[in-house]
Backbone as JSON, one array per atom type, in Angstrom:
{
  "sequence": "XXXXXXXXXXXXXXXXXXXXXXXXXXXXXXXXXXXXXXXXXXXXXXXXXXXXXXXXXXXX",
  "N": [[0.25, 8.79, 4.77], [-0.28, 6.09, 4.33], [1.22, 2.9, 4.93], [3.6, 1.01, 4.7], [4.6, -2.76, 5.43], [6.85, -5.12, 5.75], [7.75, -8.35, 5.97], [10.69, -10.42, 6.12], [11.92, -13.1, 6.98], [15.59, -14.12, 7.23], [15.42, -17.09, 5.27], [12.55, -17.86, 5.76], [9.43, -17.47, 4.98], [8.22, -14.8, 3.1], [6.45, -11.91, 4.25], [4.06, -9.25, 4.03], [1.77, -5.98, 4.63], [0.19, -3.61, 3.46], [-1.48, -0.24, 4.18], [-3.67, 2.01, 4.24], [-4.64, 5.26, 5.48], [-7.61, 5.84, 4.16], [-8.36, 3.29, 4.19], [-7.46, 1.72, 2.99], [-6.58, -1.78, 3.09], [-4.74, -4.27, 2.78], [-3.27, -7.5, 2.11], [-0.02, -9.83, 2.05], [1.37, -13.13, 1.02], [4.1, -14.86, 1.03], [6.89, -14.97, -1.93], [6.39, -13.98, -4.71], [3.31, -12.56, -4.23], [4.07, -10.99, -2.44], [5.6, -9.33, -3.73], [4.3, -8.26, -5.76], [2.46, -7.07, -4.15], [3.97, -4.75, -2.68], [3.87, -3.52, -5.59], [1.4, -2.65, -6.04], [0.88, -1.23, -3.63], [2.77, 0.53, -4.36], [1.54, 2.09, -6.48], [-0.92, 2.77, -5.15], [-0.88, 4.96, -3.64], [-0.29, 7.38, -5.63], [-2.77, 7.01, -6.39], [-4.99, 7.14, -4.36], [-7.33, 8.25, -2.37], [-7.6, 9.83, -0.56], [-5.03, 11.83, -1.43], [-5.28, 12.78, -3.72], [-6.19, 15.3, -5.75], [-9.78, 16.85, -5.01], [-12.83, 17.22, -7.11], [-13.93, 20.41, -7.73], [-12.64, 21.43, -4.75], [-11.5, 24.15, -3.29], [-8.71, 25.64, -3.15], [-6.51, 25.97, -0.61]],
  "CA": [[-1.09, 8.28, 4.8], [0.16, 4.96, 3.55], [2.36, 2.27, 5.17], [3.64, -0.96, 3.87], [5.42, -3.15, 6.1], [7.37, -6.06, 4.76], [9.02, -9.18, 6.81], [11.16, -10.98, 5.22], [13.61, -12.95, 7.92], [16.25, -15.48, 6.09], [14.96, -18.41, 5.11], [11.18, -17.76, 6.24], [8.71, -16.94, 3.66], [7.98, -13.07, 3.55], [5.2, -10.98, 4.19], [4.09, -7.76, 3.96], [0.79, -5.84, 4.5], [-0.04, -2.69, 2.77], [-2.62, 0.08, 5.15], [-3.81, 3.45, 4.36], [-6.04, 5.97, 6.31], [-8.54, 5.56, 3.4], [-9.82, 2.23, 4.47], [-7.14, -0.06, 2.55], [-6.14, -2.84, 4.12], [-4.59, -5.7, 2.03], [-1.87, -8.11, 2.83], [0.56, -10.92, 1.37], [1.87, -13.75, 2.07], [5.15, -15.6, -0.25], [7.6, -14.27, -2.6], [5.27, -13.01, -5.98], [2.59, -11.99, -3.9], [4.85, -9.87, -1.77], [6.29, -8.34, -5.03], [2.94, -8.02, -6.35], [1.24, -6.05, -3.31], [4.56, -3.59, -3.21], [3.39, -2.72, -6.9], [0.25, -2.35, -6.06], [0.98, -0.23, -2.35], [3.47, 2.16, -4.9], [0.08, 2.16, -7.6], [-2.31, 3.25, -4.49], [-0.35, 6.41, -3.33], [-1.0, 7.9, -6.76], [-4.34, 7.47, -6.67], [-5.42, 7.38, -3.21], [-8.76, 9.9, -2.58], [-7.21, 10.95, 0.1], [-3.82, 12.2, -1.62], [-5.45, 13.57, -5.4], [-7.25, 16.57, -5.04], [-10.96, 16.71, -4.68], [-12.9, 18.38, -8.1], [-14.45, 21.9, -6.53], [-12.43, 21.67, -3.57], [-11.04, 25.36, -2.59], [-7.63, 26.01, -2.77], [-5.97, 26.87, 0.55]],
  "C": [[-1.13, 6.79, 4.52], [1.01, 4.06, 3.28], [2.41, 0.84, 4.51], [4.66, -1.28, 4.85], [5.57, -4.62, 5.74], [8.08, -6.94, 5.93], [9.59, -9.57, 6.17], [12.63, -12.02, 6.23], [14.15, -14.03, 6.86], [15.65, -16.8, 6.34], [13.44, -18.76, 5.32], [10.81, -17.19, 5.1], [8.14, -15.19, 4.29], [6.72, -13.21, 3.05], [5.2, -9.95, 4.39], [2.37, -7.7, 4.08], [1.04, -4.08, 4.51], [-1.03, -2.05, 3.5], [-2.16, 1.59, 4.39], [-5.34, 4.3, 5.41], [-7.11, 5.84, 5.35], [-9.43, 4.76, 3.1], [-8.97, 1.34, 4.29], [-6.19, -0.2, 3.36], [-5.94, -3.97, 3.27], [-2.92, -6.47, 2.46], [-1.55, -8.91, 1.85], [1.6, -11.9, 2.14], [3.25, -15.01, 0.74], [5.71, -14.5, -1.43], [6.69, -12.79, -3.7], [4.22, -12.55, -5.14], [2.95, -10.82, -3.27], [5.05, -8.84, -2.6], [5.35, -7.31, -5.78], [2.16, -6.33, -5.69], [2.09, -4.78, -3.12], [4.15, -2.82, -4.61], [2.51, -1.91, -6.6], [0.27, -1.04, -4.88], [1.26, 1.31, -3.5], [1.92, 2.62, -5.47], [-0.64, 3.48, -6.92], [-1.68, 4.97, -4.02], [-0.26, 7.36, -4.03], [-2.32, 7.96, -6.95], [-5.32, 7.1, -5.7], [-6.32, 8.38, -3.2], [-8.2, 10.54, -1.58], [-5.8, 12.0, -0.11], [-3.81, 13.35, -2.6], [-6.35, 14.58, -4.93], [-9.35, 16.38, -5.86], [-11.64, 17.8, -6.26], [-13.71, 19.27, -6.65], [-13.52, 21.79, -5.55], [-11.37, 22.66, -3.84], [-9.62, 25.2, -2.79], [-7.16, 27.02, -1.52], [-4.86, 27.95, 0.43]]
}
């Protein structure tokens, strides 16, 4: 539900941008920010609405 895709070629400053079906959409652009928004990508996949379960919702 929840890709991160990272450039990084030698010697070019890396980027990455972070997407889930849930809406988010955030990007980066240089070393610490890069580092940063991986934290943050791992963070969101824990507590994504679309991942944690729903209160009331049914067990299949």
């Amino acid at each position: 539900m929840a890709w991160l895709h990272i450039s990084a070629p030698k010697g070019a400053v890396p980027t990455a941008t972070s997407w889930c079906l849930c809406g988010r959409d955030r990007s980066a652009v240089g070393h610490r920010r890069v580092l940063a928004l991986i934290t943050d990508h791992t963070a969101h996949r824990d507590t994504c609405p679309l991942s944690t379960p729903q209160e009331g919702r049914a067990a299949a």
